[in-house]
C-alpha positions, 0 to 999 in steps of 0.5 A: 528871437534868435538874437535873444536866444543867442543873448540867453545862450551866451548869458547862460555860458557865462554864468556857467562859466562863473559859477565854475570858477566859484565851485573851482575857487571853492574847491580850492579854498576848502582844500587850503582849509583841509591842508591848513587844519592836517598841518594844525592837527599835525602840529598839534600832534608833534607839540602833544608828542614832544611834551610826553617825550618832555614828560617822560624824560623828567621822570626817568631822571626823578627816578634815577635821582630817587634811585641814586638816593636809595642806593646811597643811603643803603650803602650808608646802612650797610657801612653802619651795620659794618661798623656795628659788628666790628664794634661788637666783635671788638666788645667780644674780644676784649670781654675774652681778654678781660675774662682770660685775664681775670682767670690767669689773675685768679689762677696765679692768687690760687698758686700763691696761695697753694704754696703759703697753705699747709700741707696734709700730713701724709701718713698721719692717724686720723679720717681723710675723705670720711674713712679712717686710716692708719688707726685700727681700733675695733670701734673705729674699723669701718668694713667697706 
């Protein structure tokens, strides 16, 4: 009876025993497994955060690209804008050089043509400006 005992006692260590080393290898599987899945979720995470990064950085310099073009083509409108005024100013300018000049023609035909038209007689007998002058008769008198 002891001997079966004893027999009992040491089966009963050694499936102790074994069964400890199945919880400690279990243990140790599931902590592999826990430290696998943080690495995969870490990695994950980095492959995750280097794609925003990516992301983010191709549309910072599609902004840029967009940004340099809006530039480019308002300074392209204002250089049109420029050249539209110089143009109009010069259509000004020579509008008033070509009205100076119609104007000094003009001028010049009138006192060329002033010198060749004959002149008023000074003191002569007749009505100038609607009044009568030099000739006093009784019915052609105006009292003013």
């Amino acid at each position: 009876i002891q001997l079966e005992k004893m027999k009992q006692k040491q089966e009963c260590e050694r499936r102790k025993r074994i069964a400890e080393e199945k919880h400690k290898e279990w243990v140790q599987k599931k902590r592999e497994e826990e430290r696998r899945e943080r690495e995969r979720k870490l990695s994950k995470e980095m492959a995750e955060k280097a794609t925003r990064e990516l992301e983010k950085m191709q549309l910072q310099e599609k902004a840029e690209v967009k940004y340099k073009e809006w530039l480019k083509k308002k300074r392209a409108e204002e250089a049109e804008k420029k050249k539209k005024e110089k143009e109009k100013e010069k259509e000004r300018e020579a509008e008033l050089q070509e009205k100076k000049e119609r104007s000094e023609k003009i001028f010049k035909e009138w006192l060329h043509n002033a010198r060749n038209k004959p002149r008023p007689v000074l003191n002569g007998y007749g009505f100038t400006h609607g009044k009568s002058t030099g000739l006093y008769f009784c019915y052609t008198y105006v009292v003013t």
